[in-house]
PDB file of N, CA, C, O and CB in Angstrom:
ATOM      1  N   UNK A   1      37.627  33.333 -42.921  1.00  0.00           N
ATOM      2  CA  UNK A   1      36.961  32.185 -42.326  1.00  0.00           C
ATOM      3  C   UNK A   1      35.651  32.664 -41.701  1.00  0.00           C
ATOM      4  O   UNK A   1      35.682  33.593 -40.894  1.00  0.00           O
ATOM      5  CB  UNK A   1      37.876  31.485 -41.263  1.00  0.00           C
ATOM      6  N   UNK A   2      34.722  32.186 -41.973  1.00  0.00           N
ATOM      7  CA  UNK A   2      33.233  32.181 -41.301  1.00  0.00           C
ATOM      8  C   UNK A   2      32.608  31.499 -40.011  1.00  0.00           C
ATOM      9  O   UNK A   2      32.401  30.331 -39.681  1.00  0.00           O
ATOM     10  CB  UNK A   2      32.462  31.672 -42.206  1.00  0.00           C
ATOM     11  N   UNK A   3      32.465  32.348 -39.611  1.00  0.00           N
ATOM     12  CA  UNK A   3      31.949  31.468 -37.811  1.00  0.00           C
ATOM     13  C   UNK A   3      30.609  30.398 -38.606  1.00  0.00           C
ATOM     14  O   UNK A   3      30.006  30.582 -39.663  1.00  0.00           O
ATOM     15  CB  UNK A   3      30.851  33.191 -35.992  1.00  0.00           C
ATOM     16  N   UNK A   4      30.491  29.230 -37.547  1.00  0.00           N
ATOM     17  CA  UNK A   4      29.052  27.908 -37.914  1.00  0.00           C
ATOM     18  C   UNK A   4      28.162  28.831 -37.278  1.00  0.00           C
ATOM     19  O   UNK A   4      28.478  29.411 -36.240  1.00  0.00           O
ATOM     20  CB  UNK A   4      29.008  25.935 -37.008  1.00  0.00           C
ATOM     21  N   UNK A   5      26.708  29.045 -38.039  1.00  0.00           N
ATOM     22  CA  UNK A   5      26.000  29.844 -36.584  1.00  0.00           C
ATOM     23  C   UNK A   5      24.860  28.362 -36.697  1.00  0.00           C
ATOM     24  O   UNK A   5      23.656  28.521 -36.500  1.00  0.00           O
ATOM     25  CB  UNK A   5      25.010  32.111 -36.838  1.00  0.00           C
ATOM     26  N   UNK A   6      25.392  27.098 -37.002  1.00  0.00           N
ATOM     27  CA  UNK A   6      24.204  25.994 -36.768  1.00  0.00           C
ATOM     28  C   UNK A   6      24.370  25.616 -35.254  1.00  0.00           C
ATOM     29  O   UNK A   6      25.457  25.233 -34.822  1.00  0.00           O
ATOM     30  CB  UNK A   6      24.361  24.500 -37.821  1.00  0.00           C
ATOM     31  N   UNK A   7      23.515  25.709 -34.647  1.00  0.00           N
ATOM     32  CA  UNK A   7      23.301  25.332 -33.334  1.00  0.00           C
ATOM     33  C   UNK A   7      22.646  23.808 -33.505  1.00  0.00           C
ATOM     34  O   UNK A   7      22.188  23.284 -34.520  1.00  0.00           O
ATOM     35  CB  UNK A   7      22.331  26.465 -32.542  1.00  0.00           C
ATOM     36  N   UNK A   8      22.767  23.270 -32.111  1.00  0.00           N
ATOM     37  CA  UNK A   8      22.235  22.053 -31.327  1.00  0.00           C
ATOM     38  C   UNK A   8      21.069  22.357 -31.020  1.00  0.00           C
ATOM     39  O   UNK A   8      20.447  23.410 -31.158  1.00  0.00           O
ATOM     40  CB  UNK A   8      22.919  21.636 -30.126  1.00  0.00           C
ATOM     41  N   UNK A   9      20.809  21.440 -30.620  1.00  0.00           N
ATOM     42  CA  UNK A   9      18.908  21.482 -30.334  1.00  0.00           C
ATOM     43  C   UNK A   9      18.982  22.112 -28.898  1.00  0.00           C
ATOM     44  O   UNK A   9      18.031  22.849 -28.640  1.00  0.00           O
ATOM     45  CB  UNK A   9      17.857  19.562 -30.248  1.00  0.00           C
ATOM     46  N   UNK A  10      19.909  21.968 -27.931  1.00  0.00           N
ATOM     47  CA  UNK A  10      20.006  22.980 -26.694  1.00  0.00           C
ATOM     48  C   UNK A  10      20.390  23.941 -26.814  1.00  0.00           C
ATOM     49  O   UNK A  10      20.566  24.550 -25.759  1.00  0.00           O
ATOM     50  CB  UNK A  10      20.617  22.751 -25.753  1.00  0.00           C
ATOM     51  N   UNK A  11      20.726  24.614 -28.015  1.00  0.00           N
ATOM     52  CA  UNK A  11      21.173  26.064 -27.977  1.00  0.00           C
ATOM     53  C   UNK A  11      22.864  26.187 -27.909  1.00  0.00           C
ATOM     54  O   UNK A  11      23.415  27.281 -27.790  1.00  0.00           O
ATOM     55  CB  UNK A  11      20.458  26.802 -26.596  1.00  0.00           C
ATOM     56  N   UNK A  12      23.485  25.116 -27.985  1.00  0.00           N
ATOM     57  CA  UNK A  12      24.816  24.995 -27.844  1.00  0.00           C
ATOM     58  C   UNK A  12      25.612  25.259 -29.541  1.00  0.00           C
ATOM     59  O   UNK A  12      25.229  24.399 -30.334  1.00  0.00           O
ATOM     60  CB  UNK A  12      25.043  23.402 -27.107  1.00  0.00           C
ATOM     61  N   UNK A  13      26.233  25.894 -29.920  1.00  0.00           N
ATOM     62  CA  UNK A  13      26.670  26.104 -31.455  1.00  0.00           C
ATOM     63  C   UNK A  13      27.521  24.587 -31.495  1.00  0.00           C
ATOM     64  O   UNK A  13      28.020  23.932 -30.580  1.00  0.00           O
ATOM     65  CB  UNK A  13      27.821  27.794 -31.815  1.00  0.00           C
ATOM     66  N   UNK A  14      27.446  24.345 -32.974  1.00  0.00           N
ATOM     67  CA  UNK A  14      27.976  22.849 -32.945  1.00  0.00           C
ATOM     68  C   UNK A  14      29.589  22.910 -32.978  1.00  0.00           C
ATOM     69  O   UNK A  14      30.343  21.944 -32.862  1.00  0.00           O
ATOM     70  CB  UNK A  14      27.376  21.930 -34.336  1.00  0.00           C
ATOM     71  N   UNK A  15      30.038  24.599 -33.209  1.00  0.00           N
ATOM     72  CA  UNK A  15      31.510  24.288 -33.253  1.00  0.00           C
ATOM     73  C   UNK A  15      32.199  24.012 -31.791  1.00  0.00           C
ATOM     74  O   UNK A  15      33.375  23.662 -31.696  1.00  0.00           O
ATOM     75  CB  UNK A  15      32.247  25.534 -33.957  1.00  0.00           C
ATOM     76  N   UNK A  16      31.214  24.235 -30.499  1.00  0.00           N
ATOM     77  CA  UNK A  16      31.896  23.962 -29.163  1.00  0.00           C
ATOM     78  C   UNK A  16      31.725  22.860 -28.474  1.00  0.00           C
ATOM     79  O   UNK A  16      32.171  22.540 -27.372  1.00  0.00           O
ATOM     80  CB  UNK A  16      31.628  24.809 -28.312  1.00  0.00           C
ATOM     81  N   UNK A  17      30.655  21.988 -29.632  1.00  0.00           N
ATOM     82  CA  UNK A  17      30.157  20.647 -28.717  1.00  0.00           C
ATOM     83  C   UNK A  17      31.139  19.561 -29.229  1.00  0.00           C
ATOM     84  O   UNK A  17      31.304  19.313 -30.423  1.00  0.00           O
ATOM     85  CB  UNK A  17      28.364  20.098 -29.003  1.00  0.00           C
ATOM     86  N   UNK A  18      31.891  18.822 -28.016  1.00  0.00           N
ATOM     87  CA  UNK A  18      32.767  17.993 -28.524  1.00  0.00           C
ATOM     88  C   UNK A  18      31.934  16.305 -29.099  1.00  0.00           C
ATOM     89  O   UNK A  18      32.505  15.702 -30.008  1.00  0.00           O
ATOM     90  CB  UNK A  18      33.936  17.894 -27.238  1.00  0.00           C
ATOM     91  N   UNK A  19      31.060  15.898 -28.692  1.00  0.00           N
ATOM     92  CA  UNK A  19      30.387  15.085 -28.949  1.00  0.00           C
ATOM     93  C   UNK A  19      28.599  15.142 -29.088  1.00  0.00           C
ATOM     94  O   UNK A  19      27.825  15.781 -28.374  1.00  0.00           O
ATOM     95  CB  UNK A  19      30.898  14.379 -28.150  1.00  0.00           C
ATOM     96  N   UNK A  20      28.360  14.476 -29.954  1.00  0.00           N
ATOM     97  CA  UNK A  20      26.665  14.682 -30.131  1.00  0.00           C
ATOM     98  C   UNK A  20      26.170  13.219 -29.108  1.00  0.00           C
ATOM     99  O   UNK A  20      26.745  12.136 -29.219  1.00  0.00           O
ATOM    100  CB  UNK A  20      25.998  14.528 -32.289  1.00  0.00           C
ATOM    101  N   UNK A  21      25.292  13.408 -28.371  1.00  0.00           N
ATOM    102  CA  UNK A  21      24.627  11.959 -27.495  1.00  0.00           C
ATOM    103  C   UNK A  21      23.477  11.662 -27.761  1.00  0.00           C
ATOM    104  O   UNK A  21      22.483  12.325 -27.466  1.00  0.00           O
ATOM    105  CB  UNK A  21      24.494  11.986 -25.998  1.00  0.00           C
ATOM    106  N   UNK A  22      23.520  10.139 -28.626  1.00  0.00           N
ATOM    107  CA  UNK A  22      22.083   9.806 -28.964  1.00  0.00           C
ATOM    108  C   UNK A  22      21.198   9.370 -27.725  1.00  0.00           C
ATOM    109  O   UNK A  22      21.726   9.288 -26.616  1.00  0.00           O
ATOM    110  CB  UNK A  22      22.070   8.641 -30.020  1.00  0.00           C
ATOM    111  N   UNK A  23      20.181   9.157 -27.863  1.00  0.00           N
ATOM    112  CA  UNK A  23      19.256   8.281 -26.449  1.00  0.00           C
ATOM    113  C   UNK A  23      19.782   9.092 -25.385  1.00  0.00           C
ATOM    114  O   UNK A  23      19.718   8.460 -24.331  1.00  0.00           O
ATOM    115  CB  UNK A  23      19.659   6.339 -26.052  1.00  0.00           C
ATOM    116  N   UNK A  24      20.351  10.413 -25.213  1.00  0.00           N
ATOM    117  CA  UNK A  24      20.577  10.724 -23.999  1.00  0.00           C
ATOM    118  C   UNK A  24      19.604  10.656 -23.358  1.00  0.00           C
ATOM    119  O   UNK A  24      19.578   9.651 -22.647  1.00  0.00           O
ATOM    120  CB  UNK A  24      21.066  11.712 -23.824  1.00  0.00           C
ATOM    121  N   UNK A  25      18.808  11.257 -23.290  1.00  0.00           N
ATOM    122  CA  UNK A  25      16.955  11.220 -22.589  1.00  0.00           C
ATOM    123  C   UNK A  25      16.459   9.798 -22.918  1.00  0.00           C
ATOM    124  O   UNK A  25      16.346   9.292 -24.034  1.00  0.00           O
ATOM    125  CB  UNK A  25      15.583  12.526 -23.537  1.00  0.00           C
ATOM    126  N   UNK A  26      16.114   9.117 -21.394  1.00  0.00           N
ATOM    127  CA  UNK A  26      15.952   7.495 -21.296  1.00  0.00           C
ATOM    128  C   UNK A  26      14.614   7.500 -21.847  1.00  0.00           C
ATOM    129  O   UNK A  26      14.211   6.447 -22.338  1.00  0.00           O
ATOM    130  CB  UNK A  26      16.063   6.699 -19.678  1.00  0.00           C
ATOM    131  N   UNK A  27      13.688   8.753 -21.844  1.00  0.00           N
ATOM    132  CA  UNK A  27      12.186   8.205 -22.647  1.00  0.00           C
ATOM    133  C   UNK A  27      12.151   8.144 -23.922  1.00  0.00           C
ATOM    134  O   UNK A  27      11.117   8.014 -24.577  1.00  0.00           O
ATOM    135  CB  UNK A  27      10.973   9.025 -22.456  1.00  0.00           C
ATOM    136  N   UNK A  28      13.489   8.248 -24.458  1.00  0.00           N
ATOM    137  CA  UNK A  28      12.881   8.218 -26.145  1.00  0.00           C
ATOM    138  C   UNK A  28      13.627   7.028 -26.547  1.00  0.00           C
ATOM    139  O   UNK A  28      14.070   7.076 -27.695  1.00  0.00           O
ATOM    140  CB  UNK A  28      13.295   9.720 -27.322  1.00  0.00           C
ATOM    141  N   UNK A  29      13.831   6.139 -25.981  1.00  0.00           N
ATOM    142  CA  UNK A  29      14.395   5.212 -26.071  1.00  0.00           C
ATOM    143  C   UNK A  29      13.021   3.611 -26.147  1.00  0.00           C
ATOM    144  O   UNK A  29      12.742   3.506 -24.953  1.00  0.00           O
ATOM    145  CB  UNK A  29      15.502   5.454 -24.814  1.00  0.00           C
ATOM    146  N   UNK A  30      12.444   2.852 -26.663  1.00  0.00           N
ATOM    147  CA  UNK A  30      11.803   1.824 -26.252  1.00  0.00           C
ATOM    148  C   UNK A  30      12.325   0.753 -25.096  1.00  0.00           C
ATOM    149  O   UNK A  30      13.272  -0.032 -25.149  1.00  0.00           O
ATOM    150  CB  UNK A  30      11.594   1.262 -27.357  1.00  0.00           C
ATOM    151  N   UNK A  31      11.415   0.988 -24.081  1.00  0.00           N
ATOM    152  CA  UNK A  31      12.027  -0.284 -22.820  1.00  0.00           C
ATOM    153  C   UNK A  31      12.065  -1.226 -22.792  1.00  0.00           C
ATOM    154  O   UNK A  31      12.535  -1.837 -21.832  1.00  0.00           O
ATOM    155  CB  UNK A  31      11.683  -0.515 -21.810  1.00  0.00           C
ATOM    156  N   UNK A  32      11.421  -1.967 -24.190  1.00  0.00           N
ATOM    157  CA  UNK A  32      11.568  -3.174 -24.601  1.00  0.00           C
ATOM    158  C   UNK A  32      13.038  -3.805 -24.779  1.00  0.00           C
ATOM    159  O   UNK A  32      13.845  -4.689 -24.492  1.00  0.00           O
ATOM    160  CB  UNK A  32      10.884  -3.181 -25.718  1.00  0.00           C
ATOM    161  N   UNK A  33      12.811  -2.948 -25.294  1.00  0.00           N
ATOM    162  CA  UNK A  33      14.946  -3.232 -25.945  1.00  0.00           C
ATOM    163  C   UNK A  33      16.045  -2.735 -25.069  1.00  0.00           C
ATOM    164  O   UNK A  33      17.161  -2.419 -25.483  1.00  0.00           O
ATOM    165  CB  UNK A  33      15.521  -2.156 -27.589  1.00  0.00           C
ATOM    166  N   UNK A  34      15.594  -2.680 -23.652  1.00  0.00           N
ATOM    167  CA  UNK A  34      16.809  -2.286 -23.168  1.00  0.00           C
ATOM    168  C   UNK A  34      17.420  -3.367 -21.885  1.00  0.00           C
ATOM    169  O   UNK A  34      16.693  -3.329 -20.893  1.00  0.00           O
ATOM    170  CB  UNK A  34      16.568  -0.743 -22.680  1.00  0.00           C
ATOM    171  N   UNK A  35      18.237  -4.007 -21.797  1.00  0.00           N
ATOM    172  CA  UNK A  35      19.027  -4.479 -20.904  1.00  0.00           C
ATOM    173  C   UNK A  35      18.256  -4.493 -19.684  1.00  0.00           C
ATOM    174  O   UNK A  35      17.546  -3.535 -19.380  1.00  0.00           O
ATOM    175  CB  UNK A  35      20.221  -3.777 -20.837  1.00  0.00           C
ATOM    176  N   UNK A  36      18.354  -5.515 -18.976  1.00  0.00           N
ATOM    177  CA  UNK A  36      17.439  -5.559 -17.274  1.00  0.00           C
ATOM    178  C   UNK A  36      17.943  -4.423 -16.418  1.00  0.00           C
ATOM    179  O   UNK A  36      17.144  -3.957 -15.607  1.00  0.00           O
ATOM    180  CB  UNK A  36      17.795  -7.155 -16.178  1.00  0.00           C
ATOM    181  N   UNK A  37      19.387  -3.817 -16.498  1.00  0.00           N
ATOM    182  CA  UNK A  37      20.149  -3.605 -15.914  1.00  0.00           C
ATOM    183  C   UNK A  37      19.926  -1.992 -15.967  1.00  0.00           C
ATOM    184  O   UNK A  37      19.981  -1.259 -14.979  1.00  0.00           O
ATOM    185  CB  UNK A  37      21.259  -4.305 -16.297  1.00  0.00           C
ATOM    186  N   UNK A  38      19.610  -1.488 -17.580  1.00  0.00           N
ATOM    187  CA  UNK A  38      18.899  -0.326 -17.841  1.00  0.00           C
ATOM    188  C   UNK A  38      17.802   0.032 -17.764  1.00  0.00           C
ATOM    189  O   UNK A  38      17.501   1.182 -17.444  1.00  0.00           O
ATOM    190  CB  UNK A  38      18.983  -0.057 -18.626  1.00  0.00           C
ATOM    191  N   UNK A  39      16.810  -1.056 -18.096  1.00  0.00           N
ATOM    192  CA  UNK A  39      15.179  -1.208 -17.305  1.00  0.00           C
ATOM    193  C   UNK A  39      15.271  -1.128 -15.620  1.00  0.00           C
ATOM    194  O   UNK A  39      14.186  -0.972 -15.059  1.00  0.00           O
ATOM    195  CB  UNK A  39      14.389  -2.981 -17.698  1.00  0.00           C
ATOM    196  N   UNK A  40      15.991  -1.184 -15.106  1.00  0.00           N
ATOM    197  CA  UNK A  40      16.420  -0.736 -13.456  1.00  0.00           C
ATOM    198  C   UNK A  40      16.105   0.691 -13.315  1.00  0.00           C
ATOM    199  O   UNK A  40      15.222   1.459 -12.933  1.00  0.00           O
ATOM    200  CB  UNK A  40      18.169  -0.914 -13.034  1.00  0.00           C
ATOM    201  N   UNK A  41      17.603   0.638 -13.957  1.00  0.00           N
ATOM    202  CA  UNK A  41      18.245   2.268 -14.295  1.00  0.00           C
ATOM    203  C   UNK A  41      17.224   3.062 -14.499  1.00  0.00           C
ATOM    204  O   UNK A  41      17.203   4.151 -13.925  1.00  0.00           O
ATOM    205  CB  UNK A  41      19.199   2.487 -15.642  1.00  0.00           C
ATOM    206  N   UNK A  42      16.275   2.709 -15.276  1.00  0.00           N
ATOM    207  CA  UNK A  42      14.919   4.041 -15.587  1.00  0.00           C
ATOM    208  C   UNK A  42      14.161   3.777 -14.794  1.00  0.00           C
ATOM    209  O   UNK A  42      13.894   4.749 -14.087  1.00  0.00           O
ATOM    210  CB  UNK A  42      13.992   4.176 -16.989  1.00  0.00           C
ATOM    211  N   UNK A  43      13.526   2.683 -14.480  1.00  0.00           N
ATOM    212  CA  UNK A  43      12.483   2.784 -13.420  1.00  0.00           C
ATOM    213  C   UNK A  43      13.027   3.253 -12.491  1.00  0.00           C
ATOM    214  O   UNK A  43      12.104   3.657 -11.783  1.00  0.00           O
ATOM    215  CB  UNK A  43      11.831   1.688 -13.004  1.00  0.00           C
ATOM    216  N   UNK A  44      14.216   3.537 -11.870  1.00  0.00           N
ATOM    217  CA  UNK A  44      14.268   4.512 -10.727  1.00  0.00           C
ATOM    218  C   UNK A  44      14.464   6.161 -11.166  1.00  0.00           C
ATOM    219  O   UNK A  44      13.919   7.128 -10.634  1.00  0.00           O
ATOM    220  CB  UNK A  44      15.538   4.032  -9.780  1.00  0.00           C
ATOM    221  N   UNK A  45      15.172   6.155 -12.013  1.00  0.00           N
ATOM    222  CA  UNK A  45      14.879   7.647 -12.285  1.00  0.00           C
ATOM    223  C   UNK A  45      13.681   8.035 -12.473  1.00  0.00           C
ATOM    224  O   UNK A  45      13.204   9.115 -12.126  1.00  0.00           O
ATOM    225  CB  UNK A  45      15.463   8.128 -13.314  1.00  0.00           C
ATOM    226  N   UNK A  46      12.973   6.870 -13.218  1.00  0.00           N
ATOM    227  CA  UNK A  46      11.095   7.963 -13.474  1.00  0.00           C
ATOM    228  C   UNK A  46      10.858   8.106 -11.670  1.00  0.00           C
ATOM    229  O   UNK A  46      10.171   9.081 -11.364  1.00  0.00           O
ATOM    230  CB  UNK A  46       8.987   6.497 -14.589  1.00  0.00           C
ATOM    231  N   UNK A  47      11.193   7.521 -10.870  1.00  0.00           N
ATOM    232  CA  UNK A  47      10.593   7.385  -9.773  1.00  0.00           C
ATOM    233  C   UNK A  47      11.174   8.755  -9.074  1.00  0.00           C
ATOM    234  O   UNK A  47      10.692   9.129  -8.005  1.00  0.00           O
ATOM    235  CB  UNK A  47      10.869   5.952  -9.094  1.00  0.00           C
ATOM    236  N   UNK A  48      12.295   9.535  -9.758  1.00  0.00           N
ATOM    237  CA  UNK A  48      13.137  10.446  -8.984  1.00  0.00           C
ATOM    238  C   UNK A  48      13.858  11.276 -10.072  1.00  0.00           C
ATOM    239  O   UNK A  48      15.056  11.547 -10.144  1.00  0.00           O
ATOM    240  CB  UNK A  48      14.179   9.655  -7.981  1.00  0.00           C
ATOM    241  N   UNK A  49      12.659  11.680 -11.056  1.00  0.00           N
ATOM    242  CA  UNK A  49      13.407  12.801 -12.087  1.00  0.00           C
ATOM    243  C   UNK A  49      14.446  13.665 -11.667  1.00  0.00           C
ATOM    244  O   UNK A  49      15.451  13.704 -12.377  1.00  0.00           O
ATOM    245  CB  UNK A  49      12.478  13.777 -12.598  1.00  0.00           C
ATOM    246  N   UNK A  50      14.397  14.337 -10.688  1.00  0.00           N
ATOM    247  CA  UNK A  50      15.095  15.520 -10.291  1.00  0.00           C
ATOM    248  C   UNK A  50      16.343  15.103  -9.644  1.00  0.00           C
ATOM    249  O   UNK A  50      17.105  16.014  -9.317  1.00  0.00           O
ATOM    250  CB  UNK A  50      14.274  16.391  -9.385  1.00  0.00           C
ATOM    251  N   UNK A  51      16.658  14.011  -9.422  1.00  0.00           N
ATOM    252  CA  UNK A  51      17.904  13.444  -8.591  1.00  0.00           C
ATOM    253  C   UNK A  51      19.398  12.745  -9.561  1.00  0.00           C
ATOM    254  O   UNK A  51      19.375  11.871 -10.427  1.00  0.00           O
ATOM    255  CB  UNK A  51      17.146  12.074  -7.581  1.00  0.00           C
ATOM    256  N   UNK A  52      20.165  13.238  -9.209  1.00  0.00           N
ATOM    257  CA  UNK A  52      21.065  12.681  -9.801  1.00  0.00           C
ATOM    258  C   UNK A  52      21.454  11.455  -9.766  1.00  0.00           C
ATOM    259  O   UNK A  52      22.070  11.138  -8.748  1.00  0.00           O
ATOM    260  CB  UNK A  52      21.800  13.181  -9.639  1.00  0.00           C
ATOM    261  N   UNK A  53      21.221  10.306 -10.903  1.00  0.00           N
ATOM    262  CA  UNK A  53      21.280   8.934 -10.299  1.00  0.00           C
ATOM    263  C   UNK A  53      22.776   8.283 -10.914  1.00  0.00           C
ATOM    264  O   UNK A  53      23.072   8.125 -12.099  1.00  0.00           O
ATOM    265  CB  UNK A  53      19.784   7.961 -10.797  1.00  0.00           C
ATOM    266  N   UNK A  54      23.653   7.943  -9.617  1.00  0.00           N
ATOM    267  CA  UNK A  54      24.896   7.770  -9.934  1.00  0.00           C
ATOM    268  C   UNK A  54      24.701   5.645 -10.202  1.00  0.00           C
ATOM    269  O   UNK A  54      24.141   5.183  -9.208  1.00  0.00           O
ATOM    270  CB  UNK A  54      26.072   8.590  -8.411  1.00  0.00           C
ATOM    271  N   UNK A  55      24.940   4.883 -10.924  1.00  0.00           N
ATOM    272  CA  UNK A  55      24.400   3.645 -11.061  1.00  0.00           C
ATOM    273  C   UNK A  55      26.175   3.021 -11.125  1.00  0.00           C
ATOM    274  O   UNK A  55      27.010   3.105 -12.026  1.00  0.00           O
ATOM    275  CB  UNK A  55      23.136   3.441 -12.582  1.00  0.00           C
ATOM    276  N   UNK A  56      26.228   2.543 -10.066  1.00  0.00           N
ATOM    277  CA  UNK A  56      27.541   1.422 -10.387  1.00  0.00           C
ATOM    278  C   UNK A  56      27.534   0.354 -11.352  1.00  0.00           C
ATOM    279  O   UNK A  56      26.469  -0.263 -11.351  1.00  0.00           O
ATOM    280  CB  UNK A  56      27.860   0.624  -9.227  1.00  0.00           C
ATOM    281  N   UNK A  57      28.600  -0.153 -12.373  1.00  0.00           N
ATOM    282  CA  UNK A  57      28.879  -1.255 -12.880  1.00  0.00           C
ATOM    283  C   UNK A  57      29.963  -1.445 -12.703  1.00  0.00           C
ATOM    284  O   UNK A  57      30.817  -0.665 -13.125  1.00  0.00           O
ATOM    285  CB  UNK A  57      28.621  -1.429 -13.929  1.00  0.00           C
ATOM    286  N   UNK A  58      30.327  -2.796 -11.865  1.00  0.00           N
ATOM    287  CA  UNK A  58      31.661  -3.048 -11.909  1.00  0.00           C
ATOM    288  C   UNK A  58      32.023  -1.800 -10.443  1.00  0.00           C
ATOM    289  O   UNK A  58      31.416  -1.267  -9.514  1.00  0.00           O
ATOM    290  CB  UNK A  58      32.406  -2.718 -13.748  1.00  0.00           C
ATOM    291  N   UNK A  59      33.431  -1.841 -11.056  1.00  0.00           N
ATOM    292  CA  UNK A  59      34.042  -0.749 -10.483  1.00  0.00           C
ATOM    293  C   UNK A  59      33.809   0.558 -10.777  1.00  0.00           C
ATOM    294  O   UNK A  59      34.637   1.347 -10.321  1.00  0.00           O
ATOM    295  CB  UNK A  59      35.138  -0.862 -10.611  1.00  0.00           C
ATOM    296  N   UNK A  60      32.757   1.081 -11.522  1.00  0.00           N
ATOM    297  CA  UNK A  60      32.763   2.169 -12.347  1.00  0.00           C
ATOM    298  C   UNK A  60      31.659   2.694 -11.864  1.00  0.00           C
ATOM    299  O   UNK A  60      31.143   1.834 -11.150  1.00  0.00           O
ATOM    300  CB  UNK A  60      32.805   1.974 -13.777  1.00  0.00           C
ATOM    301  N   UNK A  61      30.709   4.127 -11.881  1.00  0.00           N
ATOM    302  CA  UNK A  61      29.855   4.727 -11.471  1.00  0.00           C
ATOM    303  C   UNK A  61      29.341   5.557 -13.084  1.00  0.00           C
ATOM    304  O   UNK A  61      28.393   6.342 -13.099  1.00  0.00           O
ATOM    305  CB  UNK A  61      30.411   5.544 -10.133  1.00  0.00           C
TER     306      UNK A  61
END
């Protein structure tokens, strides 16, 4: 058996990544098309790149 040596675009090998995440990064996304609720959601993070932004829905974080 042969080890994958294809890596992820972060340097992560793809045999340890359990899931791939599209639009993870909110700028490559168009803000046109996104929900009021996610047009929130980014205008405060651009406002606070470096902060971890925990966003409630519902009961959920």
């Amino acid at each position: 058996m042969s080890a994958s040596t294809h890596e992820l675009p972060h340097g992560i090998p793809e045999r340890l990544a359990k899931h791939t995440v599209r639009y993870a990064d909110h700028r490559s996304v168009n803000i046109d098309d996104l929900t009021p609720m996610m047009r929130h959601y980014v205008e405060i993070k651009e406002s606070h790149p470096h902060a971890l932004l925990l966003y409630r829905v519902g009961d959920f974080f």
